[in-house]
C-alpha positions in Angstrom: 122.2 125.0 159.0 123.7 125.2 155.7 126.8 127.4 154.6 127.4 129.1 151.6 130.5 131.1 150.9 130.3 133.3 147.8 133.6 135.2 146.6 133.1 137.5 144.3 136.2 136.6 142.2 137.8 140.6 140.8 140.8 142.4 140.3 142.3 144.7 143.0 144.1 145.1 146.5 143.8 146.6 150.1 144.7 149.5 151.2 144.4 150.3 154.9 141.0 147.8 155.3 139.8 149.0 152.0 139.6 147.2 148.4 140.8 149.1 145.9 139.3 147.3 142.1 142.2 148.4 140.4 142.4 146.8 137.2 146.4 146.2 137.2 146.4 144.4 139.9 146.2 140.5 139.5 147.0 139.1 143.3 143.2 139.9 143.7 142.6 137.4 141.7 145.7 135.0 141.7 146.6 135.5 145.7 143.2 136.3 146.4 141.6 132.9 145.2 144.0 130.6 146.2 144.4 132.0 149.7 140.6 131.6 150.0 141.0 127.7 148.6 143.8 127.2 151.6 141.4 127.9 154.1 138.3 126.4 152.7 140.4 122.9 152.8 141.1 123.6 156.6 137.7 123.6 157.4 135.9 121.9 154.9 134.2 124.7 153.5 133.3 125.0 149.4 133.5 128.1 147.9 131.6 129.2 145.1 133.9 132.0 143.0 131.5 134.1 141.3 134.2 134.8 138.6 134.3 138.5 136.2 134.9 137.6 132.4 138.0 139.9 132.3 140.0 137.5 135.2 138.9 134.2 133.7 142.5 133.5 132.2 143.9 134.4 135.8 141.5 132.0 137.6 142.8 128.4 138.5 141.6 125.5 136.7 140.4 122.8 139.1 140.1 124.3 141.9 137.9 121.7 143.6 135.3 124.2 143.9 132.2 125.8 142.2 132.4 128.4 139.6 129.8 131.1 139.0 129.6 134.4 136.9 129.9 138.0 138.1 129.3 140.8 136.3 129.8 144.2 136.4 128.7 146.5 133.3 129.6 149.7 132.3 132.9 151.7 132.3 133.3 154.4 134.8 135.8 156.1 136.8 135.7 156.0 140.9 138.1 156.8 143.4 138.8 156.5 147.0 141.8 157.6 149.7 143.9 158.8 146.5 143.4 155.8 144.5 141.1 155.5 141.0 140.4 152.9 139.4 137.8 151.9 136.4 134.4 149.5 137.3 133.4 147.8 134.7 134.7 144.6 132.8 136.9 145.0 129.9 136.2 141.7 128.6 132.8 142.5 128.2 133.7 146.5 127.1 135.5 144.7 124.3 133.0 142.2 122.9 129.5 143.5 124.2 128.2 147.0 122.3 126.9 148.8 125.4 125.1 151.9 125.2 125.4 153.1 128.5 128.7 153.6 130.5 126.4 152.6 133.9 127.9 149.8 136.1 124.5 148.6 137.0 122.6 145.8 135.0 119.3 147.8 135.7 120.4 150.8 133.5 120.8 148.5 130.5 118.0 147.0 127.8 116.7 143.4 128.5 118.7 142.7 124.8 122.4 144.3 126.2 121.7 142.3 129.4 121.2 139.2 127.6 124.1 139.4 125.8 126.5 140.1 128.3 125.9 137.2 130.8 125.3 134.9 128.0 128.9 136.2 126.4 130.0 135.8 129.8 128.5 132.9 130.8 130.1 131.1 127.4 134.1 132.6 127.6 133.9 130.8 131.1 132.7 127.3 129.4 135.2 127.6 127.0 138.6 129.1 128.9 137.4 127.0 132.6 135.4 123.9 131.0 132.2 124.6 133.3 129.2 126.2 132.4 128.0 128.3 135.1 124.7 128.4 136.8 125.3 130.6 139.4 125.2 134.7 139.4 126.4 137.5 141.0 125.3 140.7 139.9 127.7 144.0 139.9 126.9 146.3 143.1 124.2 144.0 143.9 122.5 145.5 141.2 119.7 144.2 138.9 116.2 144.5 137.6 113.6 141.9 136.3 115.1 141.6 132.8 118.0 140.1 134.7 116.5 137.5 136.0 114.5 136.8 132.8 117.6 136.7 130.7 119.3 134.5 133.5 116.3 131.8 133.5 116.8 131.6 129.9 120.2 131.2 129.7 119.4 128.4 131.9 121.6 130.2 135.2 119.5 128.4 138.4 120.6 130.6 141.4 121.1 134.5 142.3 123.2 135.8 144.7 122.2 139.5 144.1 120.0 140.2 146.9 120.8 142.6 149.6 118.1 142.4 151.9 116.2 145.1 153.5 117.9 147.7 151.3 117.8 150.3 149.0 120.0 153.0 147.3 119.7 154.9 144.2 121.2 151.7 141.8 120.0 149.2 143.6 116.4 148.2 145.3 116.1 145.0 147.5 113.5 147.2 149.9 110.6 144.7 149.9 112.7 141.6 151.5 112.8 141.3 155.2 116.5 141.4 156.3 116.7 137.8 157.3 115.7 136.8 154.0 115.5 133.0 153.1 116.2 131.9 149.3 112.9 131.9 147.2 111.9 131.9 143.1 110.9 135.1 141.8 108.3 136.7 140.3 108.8 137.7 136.7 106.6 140.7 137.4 108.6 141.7 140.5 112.3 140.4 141.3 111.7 140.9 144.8 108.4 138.7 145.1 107.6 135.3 145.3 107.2 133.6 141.3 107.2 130.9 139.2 110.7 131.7 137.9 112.7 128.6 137.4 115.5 130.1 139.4 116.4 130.6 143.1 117.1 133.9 144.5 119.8 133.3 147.7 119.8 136.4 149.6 123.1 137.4 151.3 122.7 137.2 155.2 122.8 141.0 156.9 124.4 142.1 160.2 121.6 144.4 162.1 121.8 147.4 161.5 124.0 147.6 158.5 126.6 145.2 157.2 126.7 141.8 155.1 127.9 139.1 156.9 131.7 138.8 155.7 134.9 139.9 156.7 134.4 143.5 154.4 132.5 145.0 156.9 133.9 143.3 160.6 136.5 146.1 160.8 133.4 149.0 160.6 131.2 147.2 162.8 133.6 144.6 164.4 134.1 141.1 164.8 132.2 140.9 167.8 129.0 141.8 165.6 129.7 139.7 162.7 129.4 136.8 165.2 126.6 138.1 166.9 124.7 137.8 163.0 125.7 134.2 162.8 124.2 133.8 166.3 120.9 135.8 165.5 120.3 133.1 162.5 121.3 130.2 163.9 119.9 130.1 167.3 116.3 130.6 165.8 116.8 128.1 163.5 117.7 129.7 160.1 118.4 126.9 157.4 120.8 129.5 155.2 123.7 131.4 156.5 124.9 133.0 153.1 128.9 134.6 153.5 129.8 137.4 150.7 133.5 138.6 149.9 135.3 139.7 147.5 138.2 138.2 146.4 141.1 141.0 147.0 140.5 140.7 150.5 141.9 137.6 150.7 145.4 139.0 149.6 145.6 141.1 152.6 147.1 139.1 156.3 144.6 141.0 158.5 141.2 140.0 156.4 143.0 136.3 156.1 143.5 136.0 160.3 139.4 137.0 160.6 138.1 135.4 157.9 140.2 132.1 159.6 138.2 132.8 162.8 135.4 133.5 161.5 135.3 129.9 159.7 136.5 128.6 162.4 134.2 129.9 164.7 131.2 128.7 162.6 132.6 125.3 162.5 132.1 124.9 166.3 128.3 124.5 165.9 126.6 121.4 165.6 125.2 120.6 162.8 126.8 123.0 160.2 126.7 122.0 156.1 128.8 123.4 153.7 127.6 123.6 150.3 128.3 125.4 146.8 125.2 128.1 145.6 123.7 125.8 143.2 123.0 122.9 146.4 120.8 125.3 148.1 116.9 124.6 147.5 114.1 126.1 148.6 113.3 126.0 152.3 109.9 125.6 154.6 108.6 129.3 155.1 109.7 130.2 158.5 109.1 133.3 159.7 112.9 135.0 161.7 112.5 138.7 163.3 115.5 140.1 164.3 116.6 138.9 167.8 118.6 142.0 169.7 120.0 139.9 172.4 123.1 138.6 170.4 124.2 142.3 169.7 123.7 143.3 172.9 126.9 141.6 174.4 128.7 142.1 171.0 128.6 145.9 171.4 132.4 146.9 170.4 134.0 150.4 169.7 134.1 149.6 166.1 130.3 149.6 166.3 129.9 152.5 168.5 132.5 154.8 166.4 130.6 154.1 162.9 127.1 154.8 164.8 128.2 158.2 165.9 130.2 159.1 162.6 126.8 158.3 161.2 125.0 160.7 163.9 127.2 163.6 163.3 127.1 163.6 159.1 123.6 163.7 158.6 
């Protein structure tokens, strides 16, 4: 099985389990990716930092490990547990005329997209010396022009897909859950193309959940293990980690992210790679496989399944 870690690389902090994006607050970026770097060289893990326009003079040069681009458009206010901060990139605010304040790529014109990742996509050559190929869009959120502007501008892998869901800014409704990377349709982002560029779906948790450390204290660590489980024991060539980077600045996400690596490292024949490694797979066909969760049943789970019960 092959391992890809992707870190979306931002501003912020935790408070009490939850990332706060406030825009003051560097560690998310300075703590944040060098924390994530210690423990990637304990295991042997690469990391590719999917890295916002506005932190690219905060991001370490030479890493060791794969740079991508992140965006998020847009300028609005949100808040949460008496904290509000701004979404948006100010790099971007400052040098791309936007004509929407929306913090989703699909609310902007094909030509606003196009120069935004491709302003992006440039301050990163010239501040980091590496041209990216790799995307992450904002809130998982994107629409065909994306990925037309992105196969252009010569990008070679997504990391936008959410599989199996849909809101009202995002739609990744037509991919199964386990979803396996595949090129896109320049009709239809979420069908099967000639696009020269490979869309790498983030692995899910069932239920609800990506499988990272954001979402083990919800649902537990118990169940984050039980996803790796449910792809690897039917034979899934692509387990796909998503963070974000402020997490790593806080001891408790540290400790489970450590034992969630380490934990993946005990199976046999496990592969580390950066985003842009990843090729297309056979077509295999993975259901969802209860009897992992089944044993991984926790009261983190069963206290976010009733709050969800009782505030319908």
């Amino acid at each position: 099985m092959d391992v890809i870690i992707v870190c979306h690389t931002e501003l912020g902090f935790v408070s009490n389990k939850r990332i706060i994006f406030e825009k003051k607050s560097t560690q998310g970026v300075k703590d944040g990716v060098a924390n994530l770097v210690k423990l990637a060289k304990k295991y042997g893990a690469k990391i590719t930092f999917a890295v916002c326009p506005e932190v690219v003079d905060l991001f370490p040069k030479n890493t060791g490990h794969e740079v991508g681009l992140h965006i998020h458009p847009g300028w609005e206010e949100f808040s949460r547990a008496g904290f509000k901060w701004h979404v948006g990139d100010m790099y971007l605010k400052e040098h791309c005329p936007q004509s929407s304040v929306s913090t989703v790529m699909q609310d902007h014109p094909y030509s606003e997209q196009f120069n935004m990742i491709k302003t992006g996509k440039e301050y990163i050559k010239s501040r980091l010396g590496v041209d990216p190929k790799v995307f992450a869009a904002g809130r998982w959120s994107l629409n065909n022009d994306t990925i037309k502007v992105l196969a252009e501008l010569g990008f070679t892998h997504d990391c936008s897909a959410y599989p199996g869901f849909k809101l009202s800014y995002l739609d990744w409704s037509k991919l199964p859950r386990i979803c396996m990377p595949y090129k896109p349709s320049a009709d239809d982002y979420q069908n099967k193309g000639g696009l020269p560029i490979l869309m790498v779906p983030v692995s899910r948790m069932f239920l609800r959940g990506a499988a990272g450390p954001e979402d083990a204290p919800k649902y537990g660590f118990s169940w984050l293990k039980a996803c790796f489980k449910e792809y690897y024991k039917q034979g899934a060539p692509l387990f796909h980690i998503a963070l974000h980077s402020p997490v790593m600045t806080d001891p408790c996400y540290i400790s489970l992210t450590d034992d969630f690596f380490s934990f993946i490292s005990k199976y046999d024949n496990i592969n580390f790679k950066f985003t842009s490694e990843i090729k297309e797979y056979p077509t295999g066909n993975f259901k969802t496989k209860i009897l992992p969760y089944v044993s991984a049943f926790n009261k983190e789970i069963v206290k976010t399944i009733v709050i969800k019960l009782f505030t319908r």
